[in-house]
C-alpha positions as CSV (number, residue, x, y, z in Angstrom):
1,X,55.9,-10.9,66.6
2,X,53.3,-12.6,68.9
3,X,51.8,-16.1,67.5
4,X,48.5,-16.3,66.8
5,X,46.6,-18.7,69.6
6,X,44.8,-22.0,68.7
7,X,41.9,-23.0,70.0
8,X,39.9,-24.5,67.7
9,X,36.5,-22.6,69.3
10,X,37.8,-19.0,69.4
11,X,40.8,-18.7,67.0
12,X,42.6,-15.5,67.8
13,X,45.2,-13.9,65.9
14,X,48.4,-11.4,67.7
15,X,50.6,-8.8,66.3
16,X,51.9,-5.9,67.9
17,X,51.3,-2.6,67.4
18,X,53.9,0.4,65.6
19,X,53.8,1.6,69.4
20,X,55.2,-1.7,70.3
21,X,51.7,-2.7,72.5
22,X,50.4,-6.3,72.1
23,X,47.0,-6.6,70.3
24,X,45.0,-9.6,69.0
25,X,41.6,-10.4,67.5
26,X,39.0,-12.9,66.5
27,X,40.1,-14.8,64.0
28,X,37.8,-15.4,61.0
29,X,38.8,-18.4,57.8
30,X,35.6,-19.9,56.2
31,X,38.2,-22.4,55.0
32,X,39.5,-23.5,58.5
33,X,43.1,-21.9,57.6
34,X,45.3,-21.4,60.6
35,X,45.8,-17.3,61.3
36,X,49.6,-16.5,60.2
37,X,52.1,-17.1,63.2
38,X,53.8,-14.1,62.3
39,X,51.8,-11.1,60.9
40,X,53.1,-7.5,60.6
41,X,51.9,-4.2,60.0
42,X,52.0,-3.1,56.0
43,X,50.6,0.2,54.8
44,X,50.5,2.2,51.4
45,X,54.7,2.8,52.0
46,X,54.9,-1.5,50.7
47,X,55.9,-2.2,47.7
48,X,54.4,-5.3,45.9
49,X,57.4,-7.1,45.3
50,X,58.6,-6.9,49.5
51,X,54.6,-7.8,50.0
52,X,54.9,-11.1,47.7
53,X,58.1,-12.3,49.7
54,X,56.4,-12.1,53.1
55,X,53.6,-13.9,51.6
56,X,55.5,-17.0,49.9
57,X,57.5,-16.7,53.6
58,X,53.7,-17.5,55.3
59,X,54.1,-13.4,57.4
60,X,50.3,-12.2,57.5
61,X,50.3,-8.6,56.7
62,X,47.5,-6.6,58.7
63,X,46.8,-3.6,56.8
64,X,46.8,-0.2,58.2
65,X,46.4,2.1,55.0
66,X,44.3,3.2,52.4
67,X,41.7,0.3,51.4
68,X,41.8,0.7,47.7
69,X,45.5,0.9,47.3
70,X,44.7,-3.0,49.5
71,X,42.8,-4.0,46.8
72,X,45.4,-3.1,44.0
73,X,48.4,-4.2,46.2
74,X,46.5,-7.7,46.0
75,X,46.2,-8.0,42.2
76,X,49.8,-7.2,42.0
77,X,50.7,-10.1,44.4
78,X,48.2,-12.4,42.2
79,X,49.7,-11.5,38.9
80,X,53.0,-12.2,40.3
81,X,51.8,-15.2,42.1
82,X,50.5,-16.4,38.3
83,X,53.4,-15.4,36.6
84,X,56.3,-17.8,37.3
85,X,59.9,-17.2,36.4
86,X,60.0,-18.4,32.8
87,X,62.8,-21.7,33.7
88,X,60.0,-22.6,36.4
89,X,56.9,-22.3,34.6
90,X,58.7,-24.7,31.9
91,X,59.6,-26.9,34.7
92,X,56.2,-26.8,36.2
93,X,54.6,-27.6,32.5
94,X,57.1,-30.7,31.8
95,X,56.4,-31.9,34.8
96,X,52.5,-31.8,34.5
97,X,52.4,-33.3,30.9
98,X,54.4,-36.3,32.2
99,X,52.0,-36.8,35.0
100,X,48.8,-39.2,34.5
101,X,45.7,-37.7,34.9
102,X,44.7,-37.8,38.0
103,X,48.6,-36.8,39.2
104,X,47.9,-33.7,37.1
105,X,44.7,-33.1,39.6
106,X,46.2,-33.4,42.6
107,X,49.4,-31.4,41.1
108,X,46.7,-28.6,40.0
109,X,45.3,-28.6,43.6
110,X,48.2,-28.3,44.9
111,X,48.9,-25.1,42.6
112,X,45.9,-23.9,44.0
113,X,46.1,-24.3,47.5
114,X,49.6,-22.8,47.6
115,X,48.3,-19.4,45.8
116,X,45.0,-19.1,48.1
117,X,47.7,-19.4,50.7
118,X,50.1,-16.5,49.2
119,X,47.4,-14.6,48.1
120,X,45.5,-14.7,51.8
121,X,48.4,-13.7,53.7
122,X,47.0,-9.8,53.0
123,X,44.2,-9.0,56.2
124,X,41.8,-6.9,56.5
125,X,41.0,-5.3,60.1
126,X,37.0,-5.7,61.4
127,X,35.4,-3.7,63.9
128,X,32.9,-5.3,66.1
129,X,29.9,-4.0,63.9
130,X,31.8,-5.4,60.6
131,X,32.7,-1.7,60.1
132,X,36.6,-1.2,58.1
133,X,37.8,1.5,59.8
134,X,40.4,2.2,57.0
135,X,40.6,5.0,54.1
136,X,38.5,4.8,51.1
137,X,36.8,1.5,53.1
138,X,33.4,0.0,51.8
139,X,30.6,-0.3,54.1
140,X,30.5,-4.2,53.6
141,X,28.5,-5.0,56.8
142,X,25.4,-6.2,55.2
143,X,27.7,-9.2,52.4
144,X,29.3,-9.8,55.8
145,X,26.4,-10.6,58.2
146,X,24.9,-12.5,55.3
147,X,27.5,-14.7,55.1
148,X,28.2,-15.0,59.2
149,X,25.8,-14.4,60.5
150,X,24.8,-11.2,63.2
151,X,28.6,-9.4,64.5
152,X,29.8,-11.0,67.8
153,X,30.4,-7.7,69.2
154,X,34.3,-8.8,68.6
155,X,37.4,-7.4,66.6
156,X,37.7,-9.8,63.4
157,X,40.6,-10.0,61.3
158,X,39.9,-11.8,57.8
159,X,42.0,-12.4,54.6
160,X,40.9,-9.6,52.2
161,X,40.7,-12.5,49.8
162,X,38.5,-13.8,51.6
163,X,36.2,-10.8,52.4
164,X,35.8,-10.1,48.7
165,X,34.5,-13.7,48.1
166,X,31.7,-12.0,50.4
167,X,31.1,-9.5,48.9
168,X,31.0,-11.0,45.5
169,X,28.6,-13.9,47.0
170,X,26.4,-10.9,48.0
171,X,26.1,-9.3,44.7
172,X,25.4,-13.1,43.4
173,X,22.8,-13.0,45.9
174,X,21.4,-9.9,45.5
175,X,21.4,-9.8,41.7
176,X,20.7,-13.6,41.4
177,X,21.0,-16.0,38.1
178,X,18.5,-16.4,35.2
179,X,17.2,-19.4,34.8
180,X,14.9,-19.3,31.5
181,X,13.7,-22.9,32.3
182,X,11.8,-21.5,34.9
183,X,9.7,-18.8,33.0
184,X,9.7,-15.5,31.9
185,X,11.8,-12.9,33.6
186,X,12.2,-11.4,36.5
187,X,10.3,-13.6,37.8
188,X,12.8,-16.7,36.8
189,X,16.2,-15.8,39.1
190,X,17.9,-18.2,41.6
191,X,19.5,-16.2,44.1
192,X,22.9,-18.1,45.7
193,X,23.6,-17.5,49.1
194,X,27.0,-17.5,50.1
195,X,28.5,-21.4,50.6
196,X,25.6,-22.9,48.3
197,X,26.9,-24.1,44.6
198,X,25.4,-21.6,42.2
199,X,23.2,-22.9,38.9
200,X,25.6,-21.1,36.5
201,X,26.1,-24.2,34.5
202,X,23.2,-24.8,33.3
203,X,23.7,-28.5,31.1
204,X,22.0,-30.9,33.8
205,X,19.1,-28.1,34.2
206,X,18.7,-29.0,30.5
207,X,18.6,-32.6,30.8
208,X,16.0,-32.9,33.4
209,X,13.6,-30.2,31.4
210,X,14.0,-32.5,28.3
211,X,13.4,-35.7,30.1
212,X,10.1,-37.0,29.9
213,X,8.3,-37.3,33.3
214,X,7.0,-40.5,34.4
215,X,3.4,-41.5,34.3
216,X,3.0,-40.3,38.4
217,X,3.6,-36.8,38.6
218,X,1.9,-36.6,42.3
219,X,5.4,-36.5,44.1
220,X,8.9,-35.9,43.7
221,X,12.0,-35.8,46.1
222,X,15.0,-33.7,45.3
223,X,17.9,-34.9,47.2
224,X,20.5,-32.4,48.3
225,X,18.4,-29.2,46.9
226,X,20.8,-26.5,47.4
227,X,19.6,-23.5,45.8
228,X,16.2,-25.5,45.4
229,X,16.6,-24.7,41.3
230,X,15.9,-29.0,40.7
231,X,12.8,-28.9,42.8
232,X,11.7,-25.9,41.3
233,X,12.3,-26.9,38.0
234,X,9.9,-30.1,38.6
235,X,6.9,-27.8,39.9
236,X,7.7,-26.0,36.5
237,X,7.2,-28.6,34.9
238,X,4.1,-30.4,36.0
239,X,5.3,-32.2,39.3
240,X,2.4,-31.5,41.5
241,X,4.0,-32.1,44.9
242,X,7.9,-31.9,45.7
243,X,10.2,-32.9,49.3
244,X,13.1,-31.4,48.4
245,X,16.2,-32.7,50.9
246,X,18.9,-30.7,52.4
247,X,21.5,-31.0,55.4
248,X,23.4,-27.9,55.3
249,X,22.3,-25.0,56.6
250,X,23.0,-22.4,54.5
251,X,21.6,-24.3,51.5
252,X,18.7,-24.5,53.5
253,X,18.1,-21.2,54.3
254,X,18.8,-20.3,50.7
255,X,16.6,-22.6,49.3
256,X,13.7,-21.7,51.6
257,X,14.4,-17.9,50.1
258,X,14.5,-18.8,46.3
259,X,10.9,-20.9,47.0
260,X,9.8,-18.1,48.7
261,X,10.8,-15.8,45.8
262,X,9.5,-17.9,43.4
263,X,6.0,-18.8,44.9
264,X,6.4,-22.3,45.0
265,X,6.4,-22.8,49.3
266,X,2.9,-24.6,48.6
267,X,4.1,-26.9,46.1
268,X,7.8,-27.8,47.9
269,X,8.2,-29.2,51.2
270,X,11.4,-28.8,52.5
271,X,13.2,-31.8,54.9
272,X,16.1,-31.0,57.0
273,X,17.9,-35.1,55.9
274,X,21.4,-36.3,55.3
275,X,19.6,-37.5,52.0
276,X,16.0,-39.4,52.0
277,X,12.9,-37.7,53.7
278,X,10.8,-40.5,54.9
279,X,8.5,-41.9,52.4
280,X,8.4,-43.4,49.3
281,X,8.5,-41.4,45.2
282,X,7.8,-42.2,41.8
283,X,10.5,-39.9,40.8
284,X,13.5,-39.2,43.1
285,X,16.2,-36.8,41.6
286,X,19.7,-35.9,42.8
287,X,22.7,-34.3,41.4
288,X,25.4,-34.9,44.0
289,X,28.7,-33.4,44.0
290,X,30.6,-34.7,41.4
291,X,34.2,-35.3,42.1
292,X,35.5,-37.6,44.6
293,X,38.1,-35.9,46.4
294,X,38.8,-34.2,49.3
295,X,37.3,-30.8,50.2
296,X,39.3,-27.7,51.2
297,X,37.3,-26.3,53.0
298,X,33.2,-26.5,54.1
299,X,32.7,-24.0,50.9
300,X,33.8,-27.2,48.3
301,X,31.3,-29.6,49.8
302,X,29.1,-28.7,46.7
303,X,32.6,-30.1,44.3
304,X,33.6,-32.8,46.3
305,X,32.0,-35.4,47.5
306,X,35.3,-37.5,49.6
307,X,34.5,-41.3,48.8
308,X,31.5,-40.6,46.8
309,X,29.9,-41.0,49.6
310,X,26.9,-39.5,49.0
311,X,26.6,-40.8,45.3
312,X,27.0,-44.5,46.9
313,X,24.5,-43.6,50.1
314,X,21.6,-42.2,46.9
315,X,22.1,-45.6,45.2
316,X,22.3,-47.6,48.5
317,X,18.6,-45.7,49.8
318,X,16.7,-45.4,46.0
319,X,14.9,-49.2,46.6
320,X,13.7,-47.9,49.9
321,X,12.2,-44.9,48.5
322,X,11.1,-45.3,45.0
323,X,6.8,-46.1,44.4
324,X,6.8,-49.4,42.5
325,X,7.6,-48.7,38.6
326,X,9.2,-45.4,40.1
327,X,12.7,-44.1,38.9
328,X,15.5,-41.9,39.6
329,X,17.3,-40.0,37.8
330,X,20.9,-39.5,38.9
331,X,22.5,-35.8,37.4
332,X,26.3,-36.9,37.3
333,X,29.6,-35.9,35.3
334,X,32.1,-38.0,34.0
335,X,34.8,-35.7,34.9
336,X,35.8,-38.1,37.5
337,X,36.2,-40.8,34.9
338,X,39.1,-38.6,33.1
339,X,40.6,-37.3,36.2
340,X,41.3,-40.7,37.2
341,X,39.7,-40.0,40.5
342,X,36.5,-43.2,39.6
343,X,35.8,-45.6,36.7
344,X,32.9,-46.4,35.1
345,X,33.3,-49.7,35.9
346,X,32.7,-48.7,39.7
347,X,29.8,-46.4,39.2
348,X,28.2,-49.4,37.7
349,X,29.2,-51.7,40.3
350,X,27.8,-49.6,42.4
351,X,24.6,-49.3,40.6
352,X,24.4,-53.2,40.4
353,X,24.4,-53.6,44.2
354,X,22.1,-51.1,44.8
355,X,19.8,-53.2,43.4
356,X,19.3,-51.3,40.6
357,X,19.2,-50.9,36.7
358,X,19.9,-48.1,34.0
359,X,16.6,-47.5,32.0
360,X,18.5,-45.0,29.9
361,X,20.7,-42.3,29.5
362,X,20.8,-38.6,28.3
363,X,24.2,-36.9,27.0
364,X,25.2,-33.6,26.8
365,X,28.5,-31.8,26.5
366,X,29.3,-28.6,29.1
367,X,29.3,-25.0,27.9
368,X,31.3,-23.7,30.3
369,X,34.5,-21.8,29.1
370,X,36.8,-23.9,31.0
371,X,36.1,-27.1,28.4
372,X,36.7,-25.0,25.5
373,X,40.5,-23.1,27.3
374,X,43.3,-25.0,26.0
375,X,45.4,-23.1,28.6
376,X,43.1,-24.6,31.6
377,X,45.8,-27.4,33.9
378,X,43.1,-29.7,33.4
379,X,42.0,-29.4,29.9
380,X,42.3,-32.7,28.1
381,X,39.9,-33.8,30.6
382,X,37.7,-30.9,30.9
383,X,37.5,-31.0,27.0
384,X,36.4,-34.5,26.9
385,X,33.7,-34.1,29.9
386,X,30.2,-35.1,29.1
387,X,27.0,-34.7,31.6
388,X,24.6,-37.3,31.9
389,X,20.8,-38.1,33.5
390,X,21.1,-41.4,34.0
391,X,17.0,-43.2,34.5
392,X,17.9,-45.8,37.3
393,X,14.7,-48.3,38.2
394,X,14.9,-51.4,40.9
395,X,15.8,-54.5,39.3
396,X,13.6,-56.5,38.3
């Protein structure tokens, strides 16, 4: 088989076709993965088990048969991807309990970036209109263009993985997530766009309803907005006026829609910034990614934040932008603190030089399912994981 080409502007991927004439294609990876090297045709005639070994072997299989019988050969390679020969499994398990904690993260990203890699070795043909001109295909070409933007008038070829993370962004966004802080229903949803972290934990939504609001409710800034829930959650609940920040655009764009959705476009101003708009606040809240790693791929920017970078650049910019007497309040978990990936000891350090003290702190444990799954990699620190508003003020 033909490799794929790199260039880094117009990734193609090559195969040849079953009347031996080459053929390639754009290549599409939200997560910046190379296309396969070596990628054959597969069809309904594959069985799961011959499909799992030219995935572990890296071969991309371009699918030329019924679409459903795709989507079932793909659970099949997942459940075998999942379940490990029993003398493995009991390897990988010794070997993870032995680990410290934050060997067991990187162990458990590891685990996960291998299987996205099995498990996206299965692609899906596009036309140029985002058509699938397979069997029993979905017409998916409104989650696509939604997430991509307009066709390019180009033949795509994307992981079907991958295509379904679409799709189920799309029914995210088009169904959207109830948030009763924000009022009575229907009229209280946050629709996600794809690529922008979704409100579904809703613990630090909590925190900041139950936090009593400063004397100067004029202004607010709300760094990083995403989804815009944070800013719209202050206009909820009595913030007059609020910049909400935001440097990616898709967050943007999603943001702008939820405001629009929700009516608040007069009461939130939104700032294309890295972080600050220009201008001072008496209240400036932020609730930055949370664990200092890495990303993936652009879709874990909202997990990750490499460095703590932006946590460090909030702290480094509150002085310059807080009213005098004004506070922040900083939306963090201390998951980091049990992965081993940051200490306390730093995040106060870091607090210190910023010029900055802790007026107080509000607790609360997550609700999510994976802190209560015993089964979960990462569960003694998931279990142990506690979300906190921390008040921050200039020193005095």
């Amino acid at each position: 088989m033909t490799p794929a080409s790199a260039s880094d502007a117009a990734p193609t991927i090559a195969w040849t076709t079953s009347k031996g004439v080459a053929a390639s294609a754009s290549w599409h990876s939200e997560a910046g993965v190379s296309a396969p090297r070596r990628v054959e045709l597969a069809n309904d005639t594959l069985s799961a088990d011959s499909a799992y070994r030219l995935a572990c072997a890296g071969t991309g299989m371009l699918w030329r048969g019924d679409f459903q019988n795709a989507r079932q050969l793909l659970q099949a390679l997942a459940r075998r991807a999942d379940n490990k020969p029993a003398k493995a499994a009991a390897r990988a398990a010794e070997k993870a309990a032995a680990a410290s904690p934050l060997d067991r993260f990187n162990l458990h990203r590891q685990a996960q970036s291998q299987r996205a890699r099995t498990l996206g070795t299965l692609l899906i043909a596009l036309e140029p209109d985002y058509s699938i001109a397979l069997r029993r295909a979905p017409d998916w070409r409104v989650a696509i263009t939604e997430a991509w933007g307009a066709p390019t008038g180009e033949p795509t070829v994307v992981s079907l993985r991958e295509l379904l993370g679409v799709v189920g962004a799309h029914e995210w966004r088009k169904t959207g997530v109830e948030i009763p802080l924000l009022g009575e229903a229907p009229g209280n949803r946050i629709h996600p766009h794809y690529g922008v972290f979704s409100p579904i934990r809703g613990e630090y939504l909590d925190l900041v309803a139950q936090q009593p609001l400063p004397g100067d409710t004029s202004l607010a800034f709300d760094i990083g907005t995403g989804t815009g829930v944070l800013a719209a959650l202050l206009v909820r609940r009595g913030i007059k006026r609020v910049v909400a920040t935001e440097n990616a655009p898709r967050a943007q764009a999603c943001a702008k829609d939820n405001l629009q959705r929700l009516g608040l476009t007069k009461q939130v101003e939104l700032h294309s910034a890295d972080l600050f708009a220009p201008g001072r606040a008496p209240l400036i809240v932020c609730n930055p990614p949370w664990l200092p790693a890495r990303p993936a791929s652009p879709l874990e920017h909202a997990i990750y934040d490499e460095g703590s970078q932006m946590l460090r650049g909030f702290l480094a910019g509150l002085t310059d932008h807080l009213t005098p007497g004004g506070e922040a309040w900083l939306l963090l978990s201390d998951l980091a603190e049990h992965l081993g990936l940051r200490s306390r000891e730093e995040l106060l350090g870091w607090i210190a030089a910023a010029g900055l003290r802790v007026l107080g702190r509000s607790d609360v444990r997550p609700h999510h399912a994976k802190a209560q799954d015993a089964s979960d990699a990462l569960y003694a620190a998931r279990s142990a994981e506690v979300t906190s508003l921390w008040r921050l003020a200039a020193a005095e």
